[in-house]
N, C-alpha and C positions, 0 to 999 in steps of 0.2 A: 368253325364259324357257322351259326343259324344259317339254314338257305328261304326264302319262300317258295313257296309253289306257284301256279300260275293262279290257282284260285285264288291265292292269298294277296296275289298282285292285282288279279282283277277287282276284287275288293277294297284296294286302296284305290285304286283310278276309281272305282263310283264312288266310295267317299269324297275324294277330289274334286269329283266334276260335281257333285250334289253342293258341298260348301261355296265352291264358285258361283254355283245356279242359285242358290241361297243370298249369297253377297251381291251378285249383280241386280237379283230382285229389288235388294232394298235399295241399292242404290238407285234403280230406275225411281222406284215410290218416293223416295227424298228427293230427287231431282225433279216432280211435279207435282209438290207438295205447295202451293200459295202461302204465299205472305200476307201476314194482315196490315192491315193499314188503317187503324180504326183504333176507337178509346172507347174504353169501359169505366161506366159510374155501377156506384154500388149503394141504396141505402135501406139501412134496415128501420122502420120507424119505431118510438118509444114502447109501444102496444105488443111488439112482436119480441122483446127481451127483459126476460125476469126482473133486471133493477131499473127498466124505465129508463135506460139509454139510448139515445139515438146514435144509429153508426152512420159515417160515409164515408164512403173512399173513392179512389179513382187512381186507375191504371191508363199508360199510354203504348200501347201495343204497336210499335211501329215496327217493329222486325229491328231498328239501326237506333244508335243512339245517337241521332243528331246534334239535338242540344243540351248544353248541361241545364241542369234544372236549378234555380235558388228559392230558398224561401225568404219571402217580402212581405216586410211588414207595410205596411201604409199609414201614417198618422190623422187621425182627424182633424179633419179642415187642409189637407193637402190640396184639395180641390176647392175653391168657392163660390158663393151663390153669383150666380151670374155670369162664372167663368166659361169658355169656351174650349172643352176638349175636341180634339183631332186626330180621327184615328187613322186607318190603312183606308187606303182607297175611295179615298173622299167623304168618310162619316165620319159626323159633328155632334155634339152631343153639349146643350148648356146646363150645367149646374143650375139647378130648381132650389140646392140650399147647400150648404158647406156638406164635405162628404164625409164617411164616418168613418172610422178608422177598422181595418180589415186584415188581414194575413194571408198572402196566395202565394201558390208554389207557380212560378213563370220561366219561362225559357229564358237562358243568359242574353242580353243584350249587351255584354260588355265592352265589346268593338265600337259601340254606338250607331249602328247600324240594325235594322230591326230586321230580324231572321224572315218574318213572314211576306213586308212588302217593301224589304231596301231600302225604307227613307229614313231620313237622320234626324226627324224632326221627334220631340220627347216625349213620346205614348209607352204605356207598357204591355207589351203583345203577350198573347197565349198567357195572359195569368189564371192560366187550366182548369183551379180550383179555389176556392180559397171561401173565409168567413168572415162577417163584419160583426160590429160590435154589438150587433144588435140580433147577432145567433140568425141570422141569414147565411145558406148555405150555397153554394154555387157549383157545380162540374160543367163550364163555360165549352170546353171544345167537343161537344158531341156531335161528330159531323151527319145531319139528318137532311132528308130530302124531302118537300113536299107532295102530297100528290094533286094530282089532279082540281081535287075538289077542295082541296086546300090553298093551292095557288091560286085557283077562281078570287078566291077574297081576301089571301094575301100573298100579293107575287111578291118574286126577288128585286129589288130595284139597285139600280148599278153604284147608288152610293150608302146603300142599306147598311144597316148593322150586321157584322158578321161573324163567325165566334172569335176570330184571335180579338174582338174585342168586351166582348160581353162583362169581364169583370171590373 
């Protein structure tokens, strides 16, 4: 039977203790790694791709998958002139002319209960992205902050429009 020598053992305990000191490193770097909590739009305009396409996309980077996502279509005249939409936390919005027919990917409201602000009344929340008939493009939940010199001339008001409702 092979024996080791002492150097040949003391060689194995530093490789030992290097691949632990190795592992526990990354483990510390993964354990204070941040989560993001933010969405990403994307667009590429016609000018910037060979055949005169416009790209857009949008990602929701939440770290969790919260809600399932569906795609919705919307029919023109689902909304009409004069009607009164109701959204999350007291924004109202009247119908100016029947509305146009659209497609947006929006978080499941299937419970009937609205993920963003609990109430049961029929709005469609976080419809994130989506396109109308009329080649209008939208990435509705980009959570952005004003500054200063922004908010001077247009502050946040308590029943403002907000993005789970923009589309």
């Amino acid at each position: 039977m092979p024996t080791i020598n002492k150097r040949g053992i003391d060689t194995i305990m530093s490789l030992k203790k290097k691949i632990a000191a190795a592992f526990i490193a990354c483990a510390m770097t993964l354990a204070v790694v941040p989560s993001a909590f933010a969405c990403t739009a994307l667009y590429v305009g016609s000018d910037l791709t060979e055949d005169g396409t416009t790209m857009f996309g949008r990602i929701e980077d939440l770290g969790t998958n919260d809600y399932n996502k569906l795609f919705n279509i919307s029919p023109a005249g689902k909304h009409t002139a004069g009607e009164v939409y109701e959204g999350c936390y007291g924004f109202t919005y009247t119908f100016t002319h029947d509305s146009y027919r659209y497609t947006a990917r929006r978080d499941d409201n299937g419970l009937g209960v609205c993920p963003d602000c609990d109430s049961t009344h029929e709005h469609t929340p976080y419809e994130e992205a989506g396109t109308n008939e009329k080649g209008v493009m939208v990435s509705a939940t980009e959570s952005l902050y004003g500054t200063d010199a922004v908010l001077s001339v247009d502050p946040y008001v308590d029943n403002g429009i907000e993005e789970a409702e923009i589309t």
